[in-house]
C-alpha positions in Angstrom: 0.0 0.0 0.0 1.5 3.4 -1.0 -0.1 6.4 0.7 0.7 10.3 -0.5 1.4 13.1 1.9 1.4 16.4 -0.4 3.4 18.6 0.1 0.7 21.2 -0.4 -0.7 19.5 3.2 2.2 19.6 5.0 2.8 22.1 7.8 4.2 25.9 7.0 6.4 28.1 8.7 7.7 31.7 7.1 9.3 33.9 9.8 10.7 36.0 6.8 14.2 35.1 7.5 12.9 31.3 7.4 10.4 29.7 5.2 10.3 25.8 6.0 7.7 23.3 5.5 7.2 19.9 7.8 6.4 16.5 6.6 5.7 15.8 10.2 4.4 17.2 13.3 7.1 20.0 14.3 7.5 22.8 16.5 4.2 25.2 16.3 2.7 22.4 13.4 1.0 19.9 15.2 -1.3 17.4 13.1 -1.5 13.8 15.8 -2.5 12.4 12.0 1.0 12.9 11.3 3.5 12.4 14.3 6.1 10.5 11.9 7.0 7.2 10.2 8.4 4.3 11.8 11.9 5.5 13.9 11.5 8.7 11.0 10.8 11.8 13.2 11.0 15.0 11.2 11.5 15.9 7.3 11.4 19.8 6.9 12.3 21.4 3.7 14.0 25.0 5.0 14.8 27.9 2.8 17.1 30.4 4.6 18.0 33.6 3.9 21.3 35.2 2.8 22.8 36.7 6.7 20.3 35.0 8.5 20.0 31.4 10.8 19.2 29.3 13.7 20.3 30.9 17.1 21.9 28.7 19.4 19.4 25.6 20.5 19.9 22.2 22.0 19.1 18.3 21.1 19.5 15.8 23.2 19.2 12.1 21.8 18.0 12.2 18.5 20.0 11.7 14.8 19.8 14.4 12.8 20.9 14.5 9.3 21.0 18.0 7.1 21.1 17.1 3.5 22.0 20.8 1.7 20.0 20.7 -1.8 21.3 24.1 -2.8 23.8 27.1 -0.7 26.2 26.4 1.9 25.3 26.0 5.9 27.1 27.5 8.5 27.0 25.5 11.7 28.9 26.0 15.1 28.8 24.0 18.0 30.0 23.4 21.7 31.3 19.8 20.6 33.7 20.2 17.8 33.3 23.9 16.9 31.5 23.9 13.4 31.8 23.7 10.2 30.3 24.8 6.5 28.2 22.4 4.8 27.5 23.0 0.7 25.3 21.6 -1.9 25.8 17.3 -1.9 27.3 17.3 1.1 25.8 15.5 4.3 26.2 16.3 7.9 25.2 13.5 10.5 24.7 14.6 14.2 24.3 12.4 16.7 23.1 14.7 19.9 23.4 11.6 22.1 23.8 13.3 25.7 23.1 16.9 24.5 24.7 19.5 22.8 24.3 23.0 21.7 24.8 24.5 18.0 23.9 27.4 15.6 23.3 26.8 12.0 23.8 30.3 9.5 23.3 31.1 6.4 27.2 32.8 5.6 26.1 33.9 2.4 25.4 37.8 1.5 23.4 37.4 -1.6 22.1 33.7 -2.2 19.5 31.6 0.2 20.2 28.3 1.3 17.9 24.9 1.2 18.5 22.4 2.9 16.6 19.4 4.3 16.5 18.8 7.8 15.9 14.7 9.4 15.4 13.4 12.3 15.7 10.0 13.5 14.9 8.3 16.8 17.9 6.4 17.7 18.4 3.2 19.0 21.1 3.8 21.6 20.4 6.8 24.2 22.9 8.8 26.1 26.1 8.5 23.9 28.6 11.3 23.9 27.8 13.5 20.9 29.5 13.6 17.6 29.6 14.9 13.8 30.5 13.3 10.7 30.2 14.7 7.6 30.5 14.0 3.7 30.2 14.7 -0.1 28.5 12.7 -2.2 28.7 13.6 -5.7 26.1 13.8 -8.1 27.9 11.3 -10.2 27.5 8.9 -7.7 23.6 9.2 -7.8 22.6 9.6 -11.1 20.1 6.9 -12.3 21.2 4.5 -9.3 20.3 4.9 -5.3 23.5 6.1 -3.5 23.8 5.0 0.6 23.9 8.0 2.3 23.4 6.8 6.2 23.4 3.8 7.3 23.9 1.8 10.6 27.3 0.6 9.9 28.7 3.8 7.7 28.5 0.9 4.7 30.0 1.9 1.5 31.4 5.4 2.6 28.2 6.9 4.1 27.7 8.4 7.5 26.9 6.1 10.3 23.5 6.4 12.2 22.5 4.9 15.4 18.9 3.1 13.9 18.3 0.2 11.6 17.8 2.7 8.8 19.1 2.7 5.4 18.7 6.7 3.4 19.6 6.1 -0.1 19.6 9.4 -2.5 19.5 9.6 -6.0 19.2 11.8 -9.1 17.1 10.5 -12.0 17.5 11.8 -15.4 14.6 12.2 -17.6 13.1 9.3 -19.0 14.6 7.0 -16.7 13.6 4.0 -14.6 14.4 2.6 -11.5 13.6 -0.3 -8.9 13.8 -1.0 -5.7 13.5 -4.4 -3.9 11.4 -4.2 -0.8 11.8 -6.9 1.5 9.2 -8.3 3.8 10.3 -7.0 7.1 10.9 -3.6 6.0 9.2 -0.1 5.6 9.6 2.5 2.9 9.3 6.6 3.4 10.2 8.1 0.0 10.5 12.1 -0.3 10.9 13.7 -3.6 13.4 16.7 -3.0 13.4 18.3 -6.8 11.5 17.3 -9.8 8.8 15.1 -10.3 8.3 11.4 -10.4 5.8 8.5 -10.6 6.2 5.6 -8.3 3.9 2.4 -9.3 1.6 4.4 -11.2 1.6 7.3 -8.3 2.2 10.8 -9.4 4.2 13.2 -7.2 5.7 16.3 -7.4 8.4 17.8 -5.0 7.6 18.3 -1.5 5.7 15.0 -1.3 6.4 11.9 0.2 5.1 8.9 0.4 4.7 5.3 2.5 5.3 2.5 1.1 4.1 -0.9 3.2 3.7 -4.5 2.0 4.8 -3.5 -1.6 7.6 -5.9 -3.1 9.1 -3.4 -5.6 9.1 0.0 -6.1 8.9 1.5 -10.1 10.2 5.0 -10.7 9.8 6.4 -13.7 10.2 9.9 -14.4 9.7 12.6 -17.8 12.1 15.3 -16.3 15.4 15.4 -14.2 14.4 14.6 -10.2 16.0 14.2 -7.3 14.6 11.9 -4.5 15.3 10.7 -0.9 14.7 6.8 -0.2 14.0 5.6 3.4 14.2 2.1 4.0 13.5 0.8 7.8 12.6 -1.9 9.6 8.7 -2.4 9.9 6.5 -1.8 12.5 3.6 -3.2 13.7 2.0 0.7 15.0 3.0 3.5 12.4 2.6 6.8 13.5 1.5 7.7 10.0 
């Protein structure tokens, strides 16, 4: 069973500085419809403007992954001072005990986007860490590239959860498939472009569940760019 959340439904937030949208229930957006997927907690879409940025905040045990579609993001932290994170590059923090951090948008003159997960770990209170990397669009194109993973598996960044992210950038009038196995769940989020999955329409900003589906069929008429979740299954989905 496949089920569509537009994007057009999902939660907004424009604070003029910030214009973000949310998959999932998040800060002032609360829908109890849509609390999450599986161990998947957040998937915001944030636009930042040029001089602008999060203040200093705090997490305490959760994954968080920023995947930066288009920019560069400024980040500083009480853990291992900071760092700048540009377009196909992806920063995994791990918040474990708790830290504090900043994230800015350096730039004078261009905004950044960048996509902001969240994942509920599987091991609480571990000292906090980073771990960042580039992943170039070569590496992506027409194919699903491991981003995250539990055991950093073929160069990606290692999570805490049995969760696989795959991304991948599909020319035009190409296919793809993915094998679903049995004991697994599927999130999919189209990040840029359009695609159809089993006969499915969507256009970016939405996402989609996939549950008790063997394969998934992409097909797509112009250039796209979409995220693949793939996680162990539940029995209760917060979906």
């Amino acid at each position: 069973m496949i089920t569509i959340r537009p994007s057009s439904e999902r939660g907004q937030a424009n604070y003029g500085w910030l214009n973000s949208r949310h998959t999932f229930s998040f800060g002032h957006y609360f829908d109890p419809k849509h609390m999450g997927f599986g161990t998947l907690r957040v998937i915001n879409d944030d636009w930042v403007k040029p001089g602008n940025g999060f203040e200093t905040h705090s997490h305490q045990d959760m994954e968080i992954i920023s995947y930066v579609m288009e920019g560069a993001l400024e980040h500083k932290d009480n853990v291992d001072g900071g760092s700048v994170i540009r377009s196909g590059e992806v920063q995994r923090m791990s918040a474990g005990t708790g830290l504090s951090h900043s994230e800015f948008n350096p730039s004078k003159t261009d905004s950044v986007h960048f996509i902001q997960i969240w994942i509920v770990p599987n091991e609480l209170g571990v000292n906090p860490s980073y771990e960042q990397k580039f992943f170039p669009e070569e590496e992506k194109k027409n194919r699903f590239r491991l981003i995250a993973s539990p055991n950093g598996e073929e160069g990606s960044v290692r999570i805490r959860q049995d969760l696989k992210l795959y991304s991948s950038v599909l020319e035009s009038n190409h296919n793809l498939e993915y094998k679903v196995y049995p004991d697994r769940q599927i999130w999919l989020q189209v990040v840029k472009g359009s695609v159809i999955l089993n006969g499915n329409p969507l256009q970016e900003g939405d996402g989609c569940s996939a549950l008790d589906i063997e394969n998934l069929e992409l097909s797509m008429s112009e250039k796209a760019e979409i995220l693949l979740f793939d996680m162990k299954k539940q029995i209760t989905n917060t979906n």
